[in-house]
C-alpha positions, 0 to 999 in steps of 0.5 A, a space after each residue: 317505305 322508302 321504296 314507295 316514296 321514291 317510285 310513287 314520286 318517279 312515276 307521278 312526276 313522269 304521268 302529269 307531264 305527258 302533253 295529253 294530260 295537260 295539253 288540252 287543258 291549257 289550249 281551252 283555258 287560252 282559247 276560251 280566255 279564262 282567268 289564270 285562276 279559273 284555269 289553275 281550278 280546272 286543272 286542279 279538278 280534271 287532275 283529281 278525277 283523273 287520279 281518283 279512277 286510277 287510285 280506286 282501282 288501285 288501291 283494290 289492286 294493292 289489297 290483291 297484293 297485300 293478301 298475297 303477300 300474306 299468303 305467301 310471306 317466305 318469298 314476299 322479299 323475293 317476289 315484289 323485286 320480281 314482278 316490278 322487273 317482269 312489268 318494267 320489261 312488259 312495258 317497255 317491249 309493249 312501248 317499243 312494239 307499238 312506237 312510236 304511237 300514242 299509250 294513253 288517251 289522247 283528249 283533242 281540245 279541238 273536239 272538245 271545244 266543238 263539242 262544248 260550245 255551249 258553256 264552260 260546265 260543258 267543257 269541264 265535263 268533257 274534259 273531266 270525263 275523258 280523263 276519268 276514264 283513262 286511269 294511269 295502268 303503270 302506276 296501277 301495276 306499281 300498286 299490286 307490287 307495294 302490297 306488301 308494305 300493306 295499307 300504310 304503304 298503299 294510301 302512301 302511293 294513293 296520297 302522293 299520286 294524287 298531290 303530285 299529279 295535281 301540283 305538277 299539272 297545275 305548275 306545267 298549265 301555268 307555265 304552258 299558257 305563255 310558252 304553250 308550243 315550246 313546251 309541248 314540243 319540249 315534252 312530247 317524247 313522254 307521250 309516245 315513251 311513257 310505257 318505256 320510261 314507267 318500265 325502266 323506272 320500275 326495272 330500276 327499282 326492282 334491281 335496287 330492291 333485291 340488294 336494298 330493302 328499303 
């Protein structure tokens, strides 16, 4: 369990702070003036429905790995360590063949004010669309691997994904609408290394896991 704690809470913290999960939300607060308490509830709803997608769909990946990992229960200690390595590599080859563009869904604020000019629903609407639709893959794979420790283990991820992400996209808008350029600037390395980083993260822990069972 401690294995799910540990990656879920690594692999969170990277996803929130990537500038295009955040970016966008905090230059629309500012250009369209909102309070600081509208701005921590839009954050708050586009972060659910961002992670609502990605643990729906992975919670039915880790059902996947839960009932292969029944099936095959002899070598489960042997193949979760496995794949986790064999995804960290996946993704880290798939960062470095592609660097150093973008990974996920880049949301424009600009396109959405335009687009959205009508009202704040709008805008919201724009926002919490787009990032619906872009669910977090690396912490999908993460899924499929801790379907061994079964459902405890696959609403443990779900539960901390989902606080974590918030929680860190809250903390990061509000600290990002009085020093917005500085941290974007800061923190925009995770934007075009987000699958190396995710990859390394995951090599870790399954190195780690062959030793440790934890």
């Amino acid at each position: 369990m401690i294995r799910v704690i540990l990656g879920g809470l690594l692999l969170s913290i990277t996803h929130a702070l990537i500038p295009n999960h955040w970016f966008p939300v905090a230059t629309v607060s500012i250009a369209e003036k909102w309070t600081r308490a509208e701005a921590m509830k839009i954050t708050a709803l586009i972060a659910f429905l961002h992670t609502l997608s990605t643990i729906v769909i992975g919670i039915l990946i880790g059902f996947i790995g839960f009932k292969l990992g029944n099936a095959v229960e002899i070598v489960a200690s042997i193949y979760a360590p496995t794949i986790l390595i064999g995804l960290g590599l996946i993704f880290v080859i798939m960062n470095f063949r592609k660097s150093p563009h973008h990974t996920h869904c880049h949301v424009n604020p600009e396109q959405i004010q335009e687009a959205s000019k009508k009202s704040k629903t709008a805008i919201i609407t724009a926002l919490g669309t787009m990032m619906f639709f872009s669910p977090c893959i690396e912490i999908e794979a993460y899924y499929f691997t801790i379907g061994d420790t079964g459902w405890l283990g696959i609403i443990t991820l779900s539960v901390i994904y989902l606080v974590v992400t918030i929680l860190a996209m809250m903390l990061i808008v509000d600290l990002s609408r009085k020093s917005l350029d500085y941290l974007n600037k800061k923190l925009h390395f995770l934007e075009h290394y987000e699958k190396a980083i995710s990859g390394v993260i995951l090599i870790m822990l399954g190195i780690i896991s062959f030793f440790i069972k934890f």
